[in-house]
PyMOL CGO cylinders between C-alpha atoms (Angstrom):
from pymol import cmd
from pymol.cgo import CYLINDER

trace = [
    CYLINDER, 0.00, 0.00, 0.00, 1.31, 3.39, -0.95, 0.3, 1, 1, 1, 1, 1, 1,
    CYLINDER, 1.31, 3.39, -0.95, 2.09, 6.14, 1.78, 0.3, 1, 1, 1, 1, 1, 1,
    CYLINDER, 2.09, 6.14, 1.78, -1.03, 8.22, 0.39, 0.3, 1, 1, 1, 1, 1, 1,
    CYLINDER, -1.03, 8.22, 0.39, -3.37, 5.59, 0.47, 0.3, 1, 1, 1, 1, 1, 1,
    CYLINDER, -3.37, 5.59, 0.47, -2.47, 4.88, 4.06, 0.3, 1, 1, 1, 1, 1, 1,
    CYLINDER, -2.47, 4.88, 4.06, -2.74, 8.53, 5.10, 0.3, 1, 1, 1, 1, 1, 1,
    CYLINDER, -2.74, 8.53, 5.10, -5.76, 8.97, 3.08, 0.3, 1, 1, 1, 1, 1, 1,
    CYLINDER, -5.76, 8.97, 3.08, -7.22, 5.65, 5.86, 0.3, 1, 1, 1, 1, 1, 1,
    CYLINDER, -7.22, 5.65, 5.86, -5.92, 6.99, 8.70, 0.3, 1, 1, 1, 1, 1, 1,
    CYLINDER, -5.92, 6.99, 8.70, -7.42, 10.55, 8.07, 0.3, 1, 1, 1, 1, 1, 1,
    CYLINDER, -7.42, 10.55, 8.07, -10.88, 8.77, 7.45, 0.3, 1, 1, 1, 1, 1, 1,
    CYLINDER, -10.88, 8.77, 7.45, -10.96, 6.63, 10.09, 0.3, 1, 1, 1, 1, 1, 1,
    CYLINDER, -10.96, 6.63, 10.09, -9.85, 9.78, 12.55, 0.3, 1, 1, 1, 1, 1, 1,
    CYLINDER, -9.85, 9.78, 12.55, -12.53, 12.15, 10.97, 0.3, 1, 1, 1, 1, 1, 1,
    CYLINDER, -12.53, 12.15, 10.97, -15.04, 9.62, 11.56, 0.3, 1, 1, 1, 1, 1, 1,
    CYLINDER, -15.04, 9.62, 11.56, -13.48, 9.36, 15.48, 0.3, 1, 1, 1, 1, 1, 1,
    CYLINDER, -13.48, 9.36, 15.48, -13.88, 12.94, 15.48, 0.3, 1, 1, 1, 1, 1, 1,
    CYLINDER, -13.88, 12.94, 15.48, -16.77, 13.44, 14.13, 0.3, 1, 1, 1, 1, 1, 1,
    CYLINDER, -16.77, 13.44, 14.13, -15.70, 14.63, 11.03, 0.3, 1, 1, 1, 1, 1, 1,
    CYLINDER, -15.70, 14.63, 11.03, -17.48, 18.24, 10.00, 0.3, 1, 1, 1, 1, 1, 1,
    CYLINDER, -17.48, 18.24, 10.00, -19.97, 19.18, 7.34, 0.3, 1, 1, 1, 1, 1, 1,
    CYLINDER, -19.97, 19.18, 7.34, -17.14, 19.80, 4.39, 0.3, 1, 1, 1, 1, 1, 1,
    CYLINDER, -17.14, 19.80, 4.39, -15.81, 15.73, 5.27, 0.3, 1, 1, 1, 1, 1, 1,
    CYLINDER, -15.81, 15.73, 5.27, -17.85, 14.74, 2.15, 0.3, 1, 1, 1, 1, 1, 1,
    CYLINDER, -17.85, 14.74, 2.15, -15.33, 16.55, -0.11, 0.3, 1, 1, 1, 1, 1, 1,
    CYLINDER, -15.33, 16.55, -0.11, -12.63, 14.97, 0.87, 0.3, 1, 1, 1, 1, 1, 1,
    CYLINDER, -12.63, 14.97, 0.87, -12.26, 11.48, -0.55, 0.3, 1, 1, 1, 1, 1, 1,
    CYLINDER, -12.26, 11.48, -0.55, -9.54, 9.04, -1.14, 0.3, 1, 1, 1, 1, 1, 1,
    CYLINDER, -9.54, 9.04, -1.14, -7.75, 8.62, -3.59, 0.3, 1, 1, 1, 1, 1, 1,
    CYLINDER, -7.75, 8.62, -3.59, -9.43, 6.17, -6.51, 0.3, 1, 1, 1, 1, 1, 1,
    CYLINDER, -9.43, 6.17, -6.51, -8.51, 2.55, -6.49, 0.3, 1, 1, 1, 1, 1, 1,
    CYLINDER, -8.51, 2.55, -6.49, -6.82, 2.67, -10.12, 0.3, 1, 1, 1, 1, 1, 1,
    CYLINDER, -6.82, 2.67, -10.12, -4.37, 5.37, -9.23, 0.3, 1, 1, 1, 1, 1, 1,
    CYLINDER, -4.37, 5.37, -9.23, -3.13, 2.92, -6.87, 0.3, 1, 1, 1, 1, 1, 1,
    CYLINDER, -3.13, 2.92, -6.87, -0.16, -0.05, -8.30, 0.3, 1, 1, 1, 1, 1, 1,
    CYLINDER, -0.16, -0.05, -8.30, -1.23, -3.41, -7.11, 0.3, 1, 1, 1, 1, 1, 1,
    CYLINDER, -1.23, -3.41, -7.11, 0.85, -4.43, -4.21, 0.3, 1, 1, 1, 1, 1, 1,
    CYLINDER, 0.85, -4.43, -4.21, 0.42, -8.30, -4.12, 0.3, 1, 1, 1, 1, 1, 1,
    CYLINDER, 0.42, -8.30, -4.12, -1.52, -10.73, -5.78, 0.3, 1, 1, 1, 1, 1, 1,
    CYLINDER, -1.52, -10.73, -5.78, -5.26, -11.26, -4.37, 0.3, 1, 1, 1, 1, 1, 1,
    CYLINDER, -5.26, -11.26, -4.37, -4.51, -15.12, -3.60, 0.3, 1, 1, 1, 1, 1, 1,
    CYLINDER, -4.51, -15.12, -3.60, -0.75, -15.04, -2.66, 0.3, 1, 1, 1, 1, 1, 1,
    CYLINDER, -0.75, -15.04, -2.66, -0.10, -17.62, -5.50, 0.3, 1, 1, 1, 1, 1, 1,
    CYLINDER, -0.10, -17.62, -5.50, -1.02, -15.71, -9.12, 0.3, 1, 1, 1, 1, 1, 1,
    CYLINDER, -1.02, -15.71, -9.12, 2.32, -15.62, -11.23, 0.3, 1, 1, 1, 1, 1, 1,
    CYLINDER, 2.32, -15.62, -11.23, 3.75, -11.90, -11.89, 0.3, 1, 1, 1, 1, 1, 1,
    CYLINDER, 3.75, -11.90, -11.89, 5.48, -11.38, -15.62, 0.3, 1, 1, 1, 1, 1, 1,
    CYLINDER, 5.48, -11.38, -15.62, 8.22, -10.93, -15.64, 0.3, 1, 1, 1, 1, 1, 1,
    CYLINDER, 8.22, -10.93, -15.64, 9.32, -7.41, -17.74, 0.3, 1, 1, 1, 1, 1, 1,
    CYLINDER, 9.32, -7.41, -17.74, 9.44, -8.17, -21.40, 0.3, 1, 1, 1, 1, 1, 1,
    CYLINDER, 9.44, -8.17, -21.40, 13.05, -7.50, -23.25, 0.3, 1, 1, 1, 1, 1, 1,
    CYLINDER, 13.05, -7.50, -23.25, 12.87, -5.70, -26.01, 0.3, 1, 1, 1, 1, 1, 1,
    CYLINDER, 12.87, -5.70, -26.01, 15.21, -8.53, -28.33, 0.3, 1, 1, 1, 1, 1, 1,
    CYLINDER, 15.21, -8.53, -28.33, 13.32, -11.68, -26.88, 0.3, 1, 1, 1, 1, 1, 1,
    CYLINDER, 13.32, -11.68, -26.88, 10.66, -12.95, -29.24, 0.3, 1, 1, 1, 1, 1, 1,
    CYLINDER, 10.66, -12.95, -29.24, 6.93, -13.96, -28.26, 0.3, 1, 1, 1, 1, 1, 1,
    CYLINDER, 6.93, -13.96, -28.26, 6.45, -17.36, -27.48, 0.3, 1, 1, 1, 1, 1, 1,
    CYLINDER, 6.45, -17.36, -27.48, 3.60, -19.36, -27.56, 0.3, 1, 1, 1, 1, 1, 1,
    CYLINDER, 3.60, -19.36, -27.56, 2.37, -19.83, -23.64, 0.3, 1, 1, 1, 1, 1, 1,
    CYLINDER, 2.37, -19.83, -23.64, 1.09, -23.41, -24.60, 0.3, 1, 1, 1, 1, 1, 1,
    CYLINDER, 1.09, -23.41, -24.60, 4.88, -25.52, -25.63, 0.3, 1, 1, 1, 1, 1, 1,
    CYLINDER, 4.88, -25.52, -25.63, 5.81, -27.96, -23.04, 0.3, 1, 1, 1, 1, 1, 1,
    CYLINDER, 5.81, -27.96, -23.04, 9.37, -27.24, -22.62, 0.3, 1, 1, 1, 1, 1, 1,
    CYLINDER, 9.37, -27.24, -22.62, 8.77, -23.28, -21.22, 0.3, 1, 1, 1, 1, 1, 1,
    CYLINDER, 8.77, -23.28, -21.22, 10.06, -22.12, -18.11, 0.3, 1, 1, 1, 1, 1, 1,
    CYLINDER, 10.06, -22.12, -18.11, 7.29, -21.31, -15.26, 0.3, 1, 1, 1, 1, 1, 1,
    CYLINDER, 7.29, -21.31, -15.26, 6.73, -17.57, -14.92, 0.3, 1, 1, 1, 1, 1, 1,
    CYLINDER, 6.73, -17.57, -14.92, 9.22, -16.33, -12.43, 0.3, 1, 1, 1, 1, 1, 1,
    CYLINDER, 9.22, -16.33, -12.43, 7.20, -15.02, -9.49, 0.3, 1, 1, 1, 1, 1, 1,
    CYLINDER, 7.20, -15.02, -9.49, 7.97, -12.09, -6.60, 0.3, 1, 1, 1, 1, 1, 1,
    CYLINDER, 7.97, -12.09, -6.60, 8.07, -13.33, -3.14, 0.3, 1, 1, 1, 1, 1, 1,
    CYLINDER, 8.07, -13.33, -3.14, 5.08, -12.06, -1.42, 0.3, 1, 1, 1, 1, 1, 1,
    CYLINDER, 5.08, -12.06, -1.42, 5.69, -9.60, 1.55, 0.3, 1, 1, 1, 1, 1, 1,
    CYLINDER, 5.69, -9.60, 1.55, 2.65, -9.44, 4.57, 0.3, 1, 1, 1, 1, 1, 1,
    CYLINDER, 2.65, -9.44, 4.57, 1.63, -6.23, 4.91, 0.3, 1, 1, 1, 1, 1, 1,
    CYLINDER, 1.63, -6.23, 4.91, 3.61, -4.24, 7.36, 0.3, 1, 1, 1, 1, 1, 1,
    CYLINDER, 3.61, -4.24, 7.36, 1.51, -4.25, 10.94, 0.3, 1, 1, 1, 1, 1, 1,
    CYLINDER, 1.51, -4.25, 10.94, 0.92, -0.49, 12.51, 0.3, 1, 1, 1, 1, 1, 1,
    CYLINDER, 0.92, -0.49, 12.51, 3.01, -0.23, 15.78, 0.3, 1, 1, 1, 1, 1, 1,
    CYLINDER, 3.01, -0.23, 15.78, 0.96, 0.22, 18.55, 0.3, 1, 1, 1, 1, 1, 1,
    CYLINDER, 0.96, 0.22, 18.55, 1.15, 0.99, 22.11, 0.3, 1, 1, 1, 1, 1, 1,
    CYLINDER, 1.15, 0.99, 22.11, 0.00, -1.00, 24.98, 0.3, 1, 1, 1, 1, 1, 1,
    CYLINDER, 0.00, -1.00, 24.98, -3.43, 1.48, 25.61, 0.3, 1, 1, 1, 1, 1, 1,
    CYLINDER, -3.43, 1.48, 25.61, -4.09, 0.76, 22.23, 0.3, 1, 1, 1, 1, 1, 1,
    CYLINDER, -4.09, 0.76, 22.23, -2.70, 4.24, 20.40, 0.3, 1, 1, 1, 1, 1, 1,
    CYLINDER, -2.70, 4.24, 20.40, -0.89, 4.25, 16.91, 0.3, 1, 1, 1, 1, 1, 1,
    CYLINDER, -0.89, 4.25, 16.91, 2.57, 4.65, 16.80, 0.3, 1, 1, 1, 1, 1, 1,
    CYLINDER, 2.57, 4.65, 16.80, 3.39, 7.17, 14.12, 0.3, 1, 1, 1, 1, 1, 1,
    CYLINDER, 3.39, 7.17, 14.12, 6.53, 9.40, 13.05, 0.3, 1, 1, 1, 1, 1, 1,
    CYLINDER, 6.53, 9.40, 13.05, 6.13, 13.13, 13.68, 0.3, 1, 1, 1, 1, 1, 1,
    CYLINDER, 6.13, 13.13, 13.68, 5.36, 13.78, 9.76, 0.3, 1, 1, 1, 1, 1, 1,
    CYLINDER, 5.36, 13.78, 9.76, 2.59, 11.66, 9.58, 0.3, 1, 1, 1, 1, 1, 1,
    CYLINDER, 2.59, 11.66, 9.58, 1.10, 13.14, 12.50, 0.3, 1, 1, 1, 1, 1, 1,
    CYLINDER, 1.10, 13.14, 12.50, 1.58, 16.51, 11.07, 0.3, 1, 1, 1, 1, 1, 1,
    CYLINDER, 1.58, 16.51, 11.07, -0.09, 15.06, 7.88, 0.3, 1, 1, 1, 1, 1, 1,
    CYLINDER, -0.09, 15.06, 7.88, -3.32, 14.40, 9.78, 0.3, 1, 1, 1, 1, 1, 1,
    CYLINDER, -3.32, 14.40, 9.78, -3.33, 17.45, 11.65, 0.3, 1, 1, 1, 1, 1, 1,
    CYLINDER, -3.33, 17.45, 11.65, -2.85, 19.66, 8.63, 0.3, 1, 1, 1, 1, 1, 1,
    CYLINDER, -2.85, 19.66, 8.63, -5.28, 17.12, 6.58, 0.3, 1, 1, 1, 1, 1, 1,
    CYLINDER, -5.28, 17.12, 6.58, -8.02, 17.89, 9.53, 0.3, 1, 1, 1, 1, 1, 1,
    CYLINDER, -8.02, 17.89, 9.53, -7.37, 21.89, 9.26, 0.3, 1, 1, 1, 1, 1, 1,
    CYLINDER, -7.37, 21.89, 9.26, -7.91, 21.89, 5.69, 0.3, 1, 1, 1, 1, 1, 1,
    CYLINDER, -7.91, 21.89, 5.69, -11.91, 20.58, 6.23, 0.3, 1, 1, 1, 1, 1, 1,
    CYLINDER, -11.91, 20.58, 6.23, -12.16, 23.85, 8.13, 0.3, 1, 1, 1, 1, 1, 1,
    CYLINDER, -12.16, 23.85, 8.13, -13.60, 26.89, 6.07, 0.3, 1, 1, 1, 1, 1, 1,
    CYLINDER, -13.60, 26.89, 6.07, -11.39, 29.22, 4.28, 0.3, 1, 1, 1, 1, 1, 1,
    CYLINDER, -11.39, 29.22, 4.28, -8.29, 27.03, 5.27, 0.3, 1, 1, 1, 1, 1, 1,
    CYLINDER, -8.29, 27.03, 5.27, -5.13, 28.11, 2.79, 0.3, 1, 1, 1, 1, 1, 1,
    CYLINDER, -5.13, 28.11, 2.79, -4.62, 25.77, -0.27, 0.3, 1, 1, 1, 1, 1, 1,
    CYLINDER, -4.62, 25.77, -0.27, -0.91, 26.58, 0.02, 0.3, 1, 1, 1, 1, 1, 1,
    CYLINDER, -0.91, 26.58, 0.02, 1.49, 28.14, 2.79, 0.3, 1, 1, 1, 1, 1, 1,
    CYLINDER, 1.49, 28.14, 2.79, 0.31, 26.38, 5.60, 0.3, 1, 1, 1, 1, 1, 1,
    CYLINDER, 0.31, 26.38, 5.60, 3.01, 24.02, 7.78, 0.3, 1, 1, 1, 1, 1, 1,
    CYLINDER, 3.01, 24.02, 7.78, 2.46, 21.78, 10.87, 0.3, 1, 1, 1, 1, 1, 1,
    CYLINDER, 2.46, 21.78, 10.87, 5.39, 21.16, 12.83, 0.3, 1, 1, 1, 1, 1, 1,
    CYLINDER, 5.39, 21.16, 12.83, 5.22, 18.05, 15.42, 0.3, 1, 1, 1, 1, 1, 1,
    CYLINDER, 5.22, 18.05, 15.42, 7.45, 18.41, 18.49, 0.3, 1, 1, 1, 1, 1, 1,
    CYLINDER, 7.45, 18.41, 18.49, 7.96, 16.55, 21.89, 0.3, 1, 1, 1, 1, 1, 1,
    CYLINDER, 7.96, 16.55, 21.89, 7.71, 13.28, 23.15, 0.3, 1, 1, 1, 1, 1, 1,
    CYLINDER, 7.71, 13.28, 23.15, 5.45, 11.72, 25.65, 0.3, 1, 1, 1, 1, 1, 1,
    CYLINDER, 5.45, 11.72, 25.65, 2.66, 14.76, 25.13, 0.3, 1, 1, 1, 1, 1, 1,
    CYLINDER, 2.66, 14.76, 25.13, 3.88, 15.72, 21.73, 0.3, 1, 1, 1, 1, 1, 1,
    CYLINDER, 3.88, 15.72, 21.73, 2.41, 18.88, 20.45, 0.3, 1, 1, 1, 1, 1, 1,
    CYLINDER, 2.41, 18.88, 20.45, 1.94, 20.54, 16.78, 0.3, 1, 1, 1, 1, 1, 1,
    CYLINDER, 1.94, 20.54, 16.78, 2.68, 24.50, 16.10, 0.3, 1, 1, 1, 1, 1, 1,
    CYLINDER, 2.68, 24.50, 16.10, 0.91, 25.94, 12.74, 0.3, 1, 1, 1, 1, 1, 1,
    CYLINDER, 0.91, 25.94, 12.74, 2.78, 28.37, 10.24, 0.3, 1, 1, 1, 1, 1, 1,
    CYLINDER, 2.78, 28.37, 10.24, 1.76, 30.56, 7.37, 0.3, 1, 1, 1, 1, 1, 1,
    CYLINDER, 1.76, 30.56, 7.37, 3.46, 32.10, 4.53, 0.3, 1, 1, 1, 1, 1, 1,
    CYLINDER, 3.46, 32.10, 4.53, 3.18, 35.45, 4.53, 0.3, 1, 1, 1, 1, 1, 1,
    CYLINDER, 3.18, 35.45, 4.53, 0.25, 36.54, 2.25, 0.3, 1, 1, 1, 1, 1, 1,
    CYLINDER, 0.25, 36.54, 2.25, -0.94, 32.81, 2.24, 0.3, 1, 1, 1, 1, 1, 1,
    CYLINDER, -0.94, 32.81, 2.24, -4.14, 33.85, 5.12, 0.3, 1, 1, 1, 1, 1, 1,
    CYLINDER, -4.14, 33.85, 5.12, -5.34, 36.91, 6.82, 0.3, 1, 1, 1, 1, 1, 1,
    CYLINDER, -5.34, 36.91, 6.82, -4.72, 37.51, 10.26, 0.3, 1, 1, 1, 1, 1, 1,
    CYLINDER, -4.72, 37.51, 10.26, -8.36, 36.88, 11.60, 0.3, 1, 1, 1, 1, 1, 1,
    CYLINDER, -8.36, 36.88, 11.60, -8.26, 33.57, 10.04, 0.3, 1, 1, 1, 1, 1, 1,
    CYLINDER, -8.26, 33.57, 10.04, -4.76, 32.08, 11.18, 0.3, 1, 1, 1, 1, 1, 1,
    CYLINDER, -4.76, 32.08, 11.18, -5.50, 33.34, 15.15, 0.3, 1, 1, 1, 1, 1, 1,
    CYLINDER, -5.50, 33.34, 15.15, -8.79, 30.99, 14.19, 0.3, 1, 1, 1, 1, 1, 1,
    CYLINDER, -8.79, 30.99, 14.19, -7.19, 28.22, 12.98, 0.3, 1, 1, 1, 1, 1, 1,
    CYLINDER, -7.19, 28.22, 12.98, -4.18, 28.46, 15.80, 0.3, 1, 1, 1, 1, 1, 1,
    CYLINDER, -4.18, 28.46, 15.80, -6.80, 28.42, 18.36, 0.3, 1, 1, 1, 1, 1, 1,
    CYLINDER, -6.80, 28.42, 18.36, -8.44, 25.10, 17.24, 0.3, 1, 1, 1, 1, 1, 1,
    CYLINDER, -8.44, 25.10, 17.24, -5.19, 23.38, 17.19, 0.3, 1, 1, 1, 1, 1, 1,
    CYLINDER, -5.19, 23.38, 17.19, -5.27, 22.61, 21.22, 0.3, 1, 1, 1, 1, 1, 1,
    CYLINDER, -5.27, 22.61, 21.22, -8.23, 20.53, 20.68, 0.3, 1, 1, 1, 1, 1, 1,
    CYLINDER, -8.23, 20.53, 20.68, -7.28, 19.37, 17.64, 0.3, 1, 1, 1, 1, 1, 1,
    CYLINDER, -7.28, 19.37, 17.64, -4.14, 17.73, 19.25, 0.3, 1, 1, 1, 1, 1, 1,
    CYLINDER, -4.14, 17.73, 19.25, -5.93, 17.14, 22.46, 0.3, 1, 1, 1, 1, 1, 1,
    CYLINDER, -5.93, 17.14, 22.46, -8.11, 14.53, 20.63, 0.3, 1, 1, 1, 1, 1, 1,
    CYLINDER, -8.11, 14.53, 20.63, -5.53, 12.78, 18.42, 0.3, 1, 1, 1, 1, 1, 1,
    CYLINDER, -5.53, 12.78, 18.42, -3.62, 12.43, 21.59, 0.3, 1, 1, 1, 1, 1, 1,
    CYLINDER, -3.62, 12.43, 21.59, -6.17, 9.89, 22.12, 0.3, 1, 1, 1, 1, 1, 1,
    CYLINDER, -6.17, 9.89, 22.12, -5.61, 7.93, 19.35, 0.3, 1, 1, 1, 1, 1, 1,
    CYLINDER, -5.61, 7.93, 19.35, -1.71, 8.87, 18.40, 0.3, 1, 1, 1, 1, 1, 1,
    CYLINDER, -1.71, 8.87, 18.40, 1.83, 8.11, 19.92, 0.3, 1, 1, 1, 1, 1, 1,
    CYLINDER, 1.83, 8.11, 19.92, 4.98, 10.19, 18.74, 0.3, 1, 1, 1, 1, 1, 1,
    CYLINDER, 4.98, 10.19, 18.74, 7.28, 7.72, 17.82, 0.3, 1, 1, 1, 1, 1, 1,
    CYLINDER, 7.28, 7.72, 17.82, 11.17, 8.05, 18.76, 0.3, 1, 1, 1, 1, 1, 1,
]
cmd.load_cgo(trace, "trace")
């Protein structure tokens, strides 16, 4: 599974802890065809091997061919967690989610906006703006939501070291 697709998850399954907010419609995943398979459905279907642009076609059906040369199949990697049951997540993801959450909120900046994640046990997120990228009523409005913002992922997400 691609990073997006797993942020795109995590963000839904949050919003929906959250409560999500009337603009949580717009925001949808990404589509399934954007998406490169990652292993076969059954564990056993043969991947092709890349074609070489010398090597002539030959006919699938002849005895004497070589089985198609498959990829070991990896298990998908688990999500760390912590003993209370929180995810354990890098400080860029977490700053992924928080920004993703700010931008269901209205007149939130296409462009200019940064989440930093700092600390450890009670980790906390500080908000930036390029200049010009949000008037000044609107950034004090989206730096005062960030303390319950963070207070409820808290609940959910673990800094990890």
């Amino acid at each position: 599974m691609s990073d997006d697709v797993k942020d795109a998850g995590l963000v839904a399954m949050i919003s929906s802890i959250l409560g999500g907010s009337k603009r949580a419609d717009l925001v949808a995943p990404p589509p399934l065809f954007d998406v490169p398979p990652i292993a076969p459905a059954n564990g056993f279907e043969p991947v092709e091997p890349p074609i070489a642009d010398a090597a002539p076609a030959t006919p699938k059906n002849t005895s004497d061919a070589a089985p198609a040369v498959t990829k070991p199949v990896e298990p998908p990697a688990k999500i760390a967690t912590t003993p209370d049951g929180k995810q354990l997540l890098p400080a860029e993801a977490i700053a992924d989610l928080v920004l993703s959450e700010l931008r269901k909120m209205e007149n939130f900046p296409a462009t200019g906006a940064s989440v930093t994640v700092y600390g450890y046990r009670h980790w906390n997120a500080m908000i930036t703006f390029a200049p010009f990228s949000t008037s000044f009523q609107n950034a004090t409005r989206f730096r005062q939501t960030m303390p319950d913002l963070v207070f409820k992922l808290r609940r959910f997400v673990e800094l990890e070291i």
